[in-house]
Each structure stands twice: as C-alpha cells, then as structure tokens.
C-alpha positions in Angstrom: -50.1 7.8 5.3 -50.6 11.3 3.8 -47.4 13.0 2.7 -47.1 16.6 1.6 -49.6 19.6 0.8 -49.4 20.8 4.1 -49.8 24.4 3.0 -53.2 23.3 1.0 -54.4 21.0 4.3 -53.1 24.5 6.7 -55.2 26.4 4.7 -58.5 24.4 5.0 -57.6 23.5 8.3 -57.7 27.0 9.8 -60.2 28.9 7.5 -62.7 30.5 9.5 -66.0 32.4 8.5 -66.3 36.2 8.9 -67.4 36.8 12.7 -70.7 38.0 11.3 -71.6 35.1 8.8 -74.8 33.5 8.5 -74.1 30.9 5.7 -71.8 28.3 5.5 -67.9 28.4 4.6 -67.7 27.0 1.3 -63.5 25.8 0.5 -63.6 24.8 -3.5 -60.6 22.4 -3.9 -59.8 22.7 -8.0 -56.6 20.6 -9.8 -55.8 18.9 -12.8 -57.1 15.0 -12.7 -54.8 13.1 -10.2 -53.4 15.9 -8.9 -54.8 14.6 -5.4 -57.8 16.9 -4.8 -59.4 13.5 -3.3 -56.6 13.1 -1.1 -56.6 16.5 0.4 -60.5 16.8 1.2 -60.8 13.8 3.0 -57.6 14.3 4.9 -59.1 17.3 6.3 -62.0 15.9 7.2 -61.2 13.8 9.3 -58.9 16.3 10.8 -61.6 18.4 11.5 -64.1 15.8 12.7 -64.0 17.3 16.4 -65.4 20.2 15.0 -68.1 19.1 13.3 -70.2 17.3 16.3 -73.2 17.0 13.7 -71.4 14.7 11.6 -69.3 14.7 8.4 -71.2 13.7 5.5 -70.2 13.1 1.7 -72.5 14.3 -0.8 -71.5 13.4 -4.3 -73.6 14.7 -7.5 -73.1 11.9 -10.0 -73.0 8.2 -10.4 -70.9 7.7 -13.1 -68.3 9.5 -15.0 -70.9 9.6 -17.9 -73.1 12.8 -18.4 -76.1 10.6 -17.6 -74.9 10.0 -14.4 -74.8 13.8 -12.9 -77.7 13.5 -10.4 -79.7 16.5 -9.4 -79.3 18.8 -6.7 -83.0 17.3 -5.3 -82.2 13.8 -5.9 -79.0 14.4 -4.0 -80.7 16.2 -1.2 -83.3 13.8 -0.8 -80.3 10.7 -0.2 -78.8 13.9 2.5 -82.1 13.8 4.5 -82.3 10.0 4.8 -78.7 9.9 6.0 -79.7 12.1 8.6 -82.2 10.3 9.9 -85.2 13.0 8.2 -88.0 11.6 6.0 -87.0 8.7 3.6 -85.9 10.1 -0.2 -88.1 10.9 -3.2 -87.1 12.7 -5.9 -90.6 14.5 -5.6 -89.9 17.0 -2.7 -89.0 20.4 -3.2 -86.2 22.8 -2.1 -88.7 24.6 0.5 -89.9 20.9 2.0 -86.3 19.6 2.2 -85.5 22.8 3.4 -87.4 22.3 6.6 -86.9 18.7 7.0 -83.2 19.2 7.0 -84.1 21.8 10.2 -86.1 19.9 12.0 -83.9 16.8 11.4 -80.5 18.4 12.5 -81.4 21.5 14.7 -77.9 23.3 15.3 -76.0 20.7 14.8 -72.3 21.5 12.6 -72.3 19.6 10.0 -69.0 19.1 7.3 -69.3 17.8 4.0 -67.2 16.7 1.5 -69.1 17.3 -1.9 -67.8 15.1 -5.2 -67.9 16.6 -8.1 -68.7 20.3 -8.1 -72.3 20.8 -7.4 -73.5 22.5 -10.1 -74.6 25.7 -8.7 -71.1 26.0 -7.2 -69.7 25.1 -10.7 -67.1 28.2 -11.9 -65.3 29.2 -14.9 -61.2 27.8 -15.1 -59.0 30.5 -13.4 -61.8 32.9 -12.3 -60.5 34.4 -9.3 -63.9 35.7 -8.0 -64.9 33.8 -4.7 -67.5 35.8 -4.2 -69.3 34.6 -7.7 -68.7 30.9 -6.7 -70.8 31.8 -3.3 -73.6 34.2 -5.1 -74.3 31.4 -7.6 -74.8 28.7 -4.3 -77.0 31.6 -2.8 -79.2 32.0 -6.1 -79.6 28.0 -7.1 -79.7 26.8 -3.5 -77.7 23.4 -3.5 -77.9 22.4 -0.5 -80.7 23.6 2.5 -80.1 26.8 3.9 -79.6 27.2 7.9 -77.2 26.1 10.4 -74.9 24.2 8.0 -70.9 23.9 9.1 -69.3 26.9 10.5 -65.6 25.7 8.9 -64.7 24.2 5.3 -66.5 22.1 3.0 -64.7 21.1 0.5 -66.3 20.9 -3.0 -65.0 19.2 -5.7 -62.9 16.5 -3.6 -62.9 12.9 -2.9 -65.0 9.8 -4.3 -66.2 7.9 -1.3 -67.3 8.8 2.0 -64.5 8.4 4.9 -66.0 5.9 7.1 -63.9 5.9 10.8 -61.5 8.2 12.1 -58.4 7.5 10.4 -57.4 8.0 7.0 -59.3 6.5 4.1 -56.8 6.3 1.9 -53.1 5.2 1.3 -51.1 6.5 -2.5 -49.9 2.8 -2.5 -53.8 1.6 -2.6 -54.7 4.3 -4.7 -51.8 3.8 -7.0 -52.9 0.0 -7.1 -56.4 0.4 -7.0 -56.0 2.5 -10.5 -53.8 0.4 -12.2 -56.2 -2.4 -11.1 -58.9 -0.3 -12.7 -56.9 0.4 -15.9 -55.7 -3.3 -16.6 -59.7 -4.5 -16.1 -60.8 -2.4 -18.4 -58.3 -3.3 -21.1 -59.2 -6.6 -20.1 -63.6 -5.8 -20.9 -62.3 -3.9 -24.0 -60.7 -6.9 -25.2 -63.8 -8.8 -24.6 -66.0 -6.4 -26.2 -64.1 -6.6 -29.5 -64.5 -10.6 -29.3 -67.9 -10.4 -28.5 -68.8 -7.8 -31.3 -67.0 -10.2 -34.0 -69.6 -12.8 -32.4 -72.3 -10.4 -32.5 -71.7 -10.1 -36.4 -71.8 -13.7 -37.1 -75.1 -13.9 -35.2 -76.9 -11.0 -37.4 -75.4 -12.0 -40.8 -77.0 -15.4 -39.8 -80.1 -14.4 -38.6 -79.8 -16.2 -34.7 -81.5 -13.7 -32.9 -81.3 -15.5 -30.0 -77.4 -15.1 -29.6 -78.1 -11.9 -31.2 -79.6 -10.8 -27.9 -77.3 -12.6 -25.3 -74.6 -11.3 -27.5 -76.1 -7.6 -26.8 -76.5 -8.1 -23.3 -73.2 -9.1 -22.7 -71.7 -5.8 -24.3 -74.1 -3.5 -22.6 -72.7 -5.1 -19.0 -69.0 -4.5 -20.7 -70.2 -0.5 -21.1 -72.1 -0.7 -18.0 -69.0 -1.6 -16.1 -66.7 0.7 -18.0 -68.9 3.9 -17.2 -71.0 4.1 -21.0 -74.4 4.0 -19.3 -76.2 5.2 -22.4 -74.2 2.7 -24.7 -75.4 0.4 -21.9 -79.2 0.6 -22.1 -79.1 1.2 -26.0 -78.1 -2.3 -25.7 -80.2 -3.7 -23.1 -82.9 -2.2 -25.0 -82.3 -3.8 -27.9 -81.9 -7.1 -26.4 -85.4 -6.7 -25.1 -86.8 -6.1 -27.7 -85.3 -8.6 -29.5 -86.4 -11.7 -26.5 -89.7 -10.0 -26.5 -90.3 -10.7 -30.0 -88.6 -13.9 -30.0 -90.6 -14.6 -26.3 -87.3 -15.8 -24.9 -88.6 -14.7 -21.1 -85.1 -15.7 -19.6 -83.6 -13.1 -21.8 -86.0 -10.8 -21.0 -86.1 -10.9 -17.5 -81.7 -10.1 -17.7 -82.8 -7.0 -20.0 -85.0 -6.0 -17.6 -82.8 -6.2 -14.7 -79.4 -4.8 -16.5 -81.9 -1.7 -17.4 -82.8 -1.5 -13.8 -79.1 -1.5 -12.7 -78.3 1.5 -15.0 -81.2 3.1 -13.5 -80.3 2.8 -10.1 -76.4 4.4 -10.7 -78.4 7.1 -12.2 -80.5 7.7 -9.6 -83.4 7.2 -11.6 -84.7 5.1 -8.3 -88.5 4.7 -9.5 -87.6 3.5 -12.9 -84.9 1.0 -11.4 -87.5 -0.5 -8.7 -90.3 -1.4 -11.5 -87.7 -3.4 -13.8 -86.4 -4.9 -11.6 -89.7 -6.4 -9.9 -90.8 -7.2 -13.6 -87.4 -9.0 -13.8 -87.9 -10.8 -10.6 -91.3 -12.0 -10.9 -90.0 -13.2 -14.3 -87.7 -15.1 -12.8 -89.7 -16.5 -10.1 -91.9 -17.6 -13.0 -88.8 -19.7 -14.7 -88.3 -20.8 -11.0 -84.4 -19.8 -12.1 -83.3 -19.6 -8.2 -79.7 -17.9 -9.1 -81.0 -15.3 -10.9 -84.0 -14.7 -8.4 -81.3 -14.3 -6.0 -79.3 -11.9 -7.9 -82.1 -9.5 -8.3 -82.7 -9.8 -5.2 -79.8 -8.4 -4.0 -80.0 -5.5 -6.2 -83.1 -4.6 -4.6 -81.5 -4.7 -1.6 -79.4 -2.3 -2.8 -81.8 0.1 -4.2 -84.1 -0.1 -1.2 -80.9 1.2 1.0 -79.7 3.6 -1.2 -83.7 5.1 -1.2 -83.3 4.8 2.8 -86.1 1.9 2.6 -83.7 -0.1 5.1 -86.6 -2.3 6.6 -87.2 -3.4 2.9 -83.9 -3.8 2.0 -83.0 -5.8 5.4 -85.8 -8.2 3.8 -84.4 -8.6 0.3 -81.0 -8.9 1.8 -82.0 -12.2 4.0 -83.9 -14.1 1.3 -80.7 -13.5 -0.7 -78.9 -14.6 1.5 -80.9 -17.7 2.3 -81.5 -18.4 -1.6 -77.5 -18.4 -2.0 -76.9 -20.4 1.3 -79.6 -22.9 -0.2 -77.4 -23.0 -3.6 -74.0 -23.3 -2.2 -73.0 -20.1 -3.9 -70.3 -18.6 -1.6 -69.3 -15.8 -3.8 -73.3 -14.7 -4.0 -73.6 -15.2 -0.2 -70.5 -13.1 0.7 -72.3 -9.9 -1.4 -75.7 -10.6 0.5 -74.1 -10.8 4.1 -71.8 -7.2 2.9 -75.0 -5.7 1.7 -77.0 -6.4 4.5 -74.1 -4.6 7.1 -74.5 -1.5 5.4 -78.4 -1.7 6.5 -77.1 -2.5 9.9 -74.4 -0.1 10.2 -77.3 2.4 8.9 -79.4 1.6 11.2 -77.5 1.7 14.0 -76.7 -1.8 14.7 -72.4 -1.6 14.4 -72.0 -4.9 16.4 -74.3 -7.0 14.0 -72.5 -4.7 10.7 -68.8 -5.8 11.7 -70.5 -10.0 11.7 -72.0 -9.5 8.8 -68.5 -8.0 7.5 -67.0 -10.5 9.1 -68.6 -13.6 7.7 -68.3 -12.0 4.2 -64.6 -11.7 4.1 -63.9 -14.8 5.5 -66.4 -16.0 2.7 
C-alpha cells in the first residue's frame, strides 16, 4: 500500500531527458528524516521497471549510519560490476577500468538505480536551487561509469534496501513497526551497556583482566549493533590486546572476528577476510565447533558481498553441516538464508526460494 505524494511520484514518473542528452537523468529526492524519501524512490521504481529492460539496481554509499561507514565511490562501483555479472570486486580498480568493464558488461542496456545516501559527488548545499551544479559536480567526480546508463530517473538520496520483485517493498504499517522495533532494541542494548559498564568497573578495580576483556567485547557488539563502529573496534581492540597478553586464545579468536565484522559493514573487505581466517583457524585450533561455525558464516557473507559466490556457496554448506551436526536450529536457519542469496545470485531462483523455505520454517 502506498498512499499519497502523487504529485512527487508524477513528477519522477514522467521526467524525460532533453531529446539531445547523452548522460543520464539524475532525479535528487531531498526531505527532512522520515519524511518518506525512501518510500517514494522505490515506489517509482518499480513503477518504471518496464522501462528499464537492463535492470534496476540499488547502489547505496555507506554501511552504517556512522561516518566510518560512507564507502567510496570505487568500492561501491566495484560491488555495481559484480551485480552485473562484470569482473568480481576489488577495491583496487580504477574509474577508467570500471569504466570499461561496466560497457562491456551491459552494452546498451537501460539501467535504473536507486542510490542511498547521496553519492558524494552528487552531494549539494541545503536549498540551492541550481540543478545544473548537482549534475556538473557528477560530470567532474564521476560517480558512477559514464555511457549508456538510464534514459529516465534515478533517484539519489532514496530508500535503504534494494526492491527485490515487482510489487512494493514496503508497507507504513511495517515501516512504522519495523522502527519502533528498532527503537525499543536499542533502549533495550543501552540498558545492557550501562550494566555491563558497572561490571566492567568492578573487573578493572580488581584487576580480572580476563572479564575485563569479555566484558569489552560484549560492549563493542552493543556499539556494533547500535551503528558506533569506531566505539566498536576501540573495544575489540582492546580486548585483543588484553587476551593476547593474558594468551586467552578463545578471547582472541572473538576479537578477531568482531574486528572482522566491523570491517566487512565498512567495506574494508580485505581487512575483514584476514581476521576473520586468523579467527577461524583459532578456533579450529580450540576445536570450539559453534564458534567455527559462526565464522563461518560470516565468510559466507563476505565472500558474497565481494561476488566470490563459489567460495561463499562453500562456507555456507559447512555451516550449515556444522550447525545441523550441533542441533543448532537458529544457526542453521542463517546458513540455509545465506546460502539463497548465493543461489538467487547466481541464478538458481528455484533452489533460493528452498533454501528460503527451509529457513523460515526453521
């Protein structure tokens, strides 16, 4: 259900390019926080999906709402080219190499996207009217590849997940829900932090370095989850060092891999790979099968996000037998989710719906 702004949706729905236009149509959707700038993009994009033969793609330029999560415009390329179906992502090519892979890739094909947030070349002052500057600061930074790109809107600045079928992504009730959900579980991890900071001033003023380091770990996931990524690895870190000194390697190994996880949102992807394999093997050296498991998965995760999806589908099934092995339903439901994407990915949308299947009714 999508009710109201039918002059904003009229608006992107029947913008059109000058006749002589050579470079895409750029529509920047701007609004106070809330104000439904989400809504709107992804509403007309699925509107104009018959338009866009090439696809619809969302592009979004940071992992987090921290400022250590605002990716770059060649990180965020190189995750565009694996999606369709070019080279696999490094954060080492340049503009003029993605340039032409994005050609060869794509050809002619119309292509929409929906970008989240503003990418920063296309970033503009509050209330400054000029269009034109918004477009002549794309043209001089080069964002995204130059050439046959859509021929109709692309929204910038709107929505925070890409639509995945035909219909609408979204409903207010859900999103309504889905906030106050998000609202009430942080209250809930702020809560814990406060508890767990008492404990973690017990520990120092008795010298248990041990719990010391649990106790860190514990509030870097709190920050973790709550969006504080640097707060996050400040604490990680510390923990490590902490279990390195003390040569705790359980604790070690759960620094490791909570440093690897931060990584990963920030789409630091090289980083995130070699902590966690130094967690992993760690692990597998403490033979500690739920946690071997768990980072596990999270390789899956990186190895799809990096467009690695043999490697990932690999991870993903000796999770998944790991977990089956344990009992652990709730582990084995996030393998068998994890491992659809990399089917629906790959092109395998019978095997992705089982896989979605099997994890829901898990």
């Amino acid at each position: 259900m999508f009710a109201g702004r039918d002059n904003e949706l009229d608006r992107l729905l029947t913008a059109e390019p000058p006749a002589t236009a050579t470079r895409p149509l750029v529509c920047l959707v701007t609004g106070r926080s809330g104000s439904g700038k989400t809504e709107l993009a992804v509403q007309a994009a699925h509107r104009l999906g018959e338009r866009y033969p090439g696809g619809r793609l969302f592009v979004g330029y940071r992992s987090n709402t921290g400022p250590a999560g605002h990716l770059r415009p060649e990180d965020v390329l190189a995750a565009v080219l694996v999606t369709v179906g070019a080279a696999p992502a490094t954060t080492d090519f340049d503009l003029d190499s993605m340039t032409t892979q994005w050609r060869t890739a794509v050809g002619d094909r119309p292509f929409l996207m929906v970008a989240e947030p503003t990418p920063p070349a296309l970033r503009a002052e509050p209330h400054r009217p000029s269009q034109r500057g918004v477009l002549r600061r794309r043209s001089r930074h080069k964002p995204l590849p130059p050439g046959r790109l859509p021929d109709g809107p692309r929204q910038d600045a709107a929505g925070r997940r890409p639509p995945p079928g035909p219909g609408p992504v979204a409903r207010r009730g859900q999103r309504a829900r889905s906030a106050r959900d998000d609202q009430q579980g942080h209250r809930r991890l702020r809560g814990g932090a406060g508890q767990a900071l008492r404990g973690l001033r017990i520990y120092q003023e008795q010298g248990n370095q041990r719990n010391e380091a649990w106790i860190l770990i514990e509030l870097g996931t709190i920050d973790r989850l709550t969006g504080d990524h640097d707060s996050a690895e400040d604490r990680f870190r510390a923990a490590l060092r902490i279990n390195s000194v003390a040569s705790d390697r359980n604790g070690r190994a759960w620094a490791r891999r909570e440093i690897g996880i931060v990584r990963r949102i920030q789409g630091r992807h090289t980083e995130a790979q070699d902590l966690l394999e130094e967690a992993l093997e760690e692990f597998r050296s403490l033979h500690s099968e739920r946690n071997i498991a768990d980072v596990l998965v999270e390789l899956c995760t990186l190895h799809r996000v990096k467009g690695e999806h043999g490697a990932a589908r690999e991870r993903g099934v000796a999770a998944l037998h790991k977990y089956q092995e344990l009992g652990n339903l709730r582990g084995a439901a996030w393998a068998e989710v994890e491992l659809g994407v990399v089917d629906a990915r790959t092109g395998e949308p019978t095997s992705a719906a089982d896989r979605f299947e099997r994890g829901r009714t898990t």
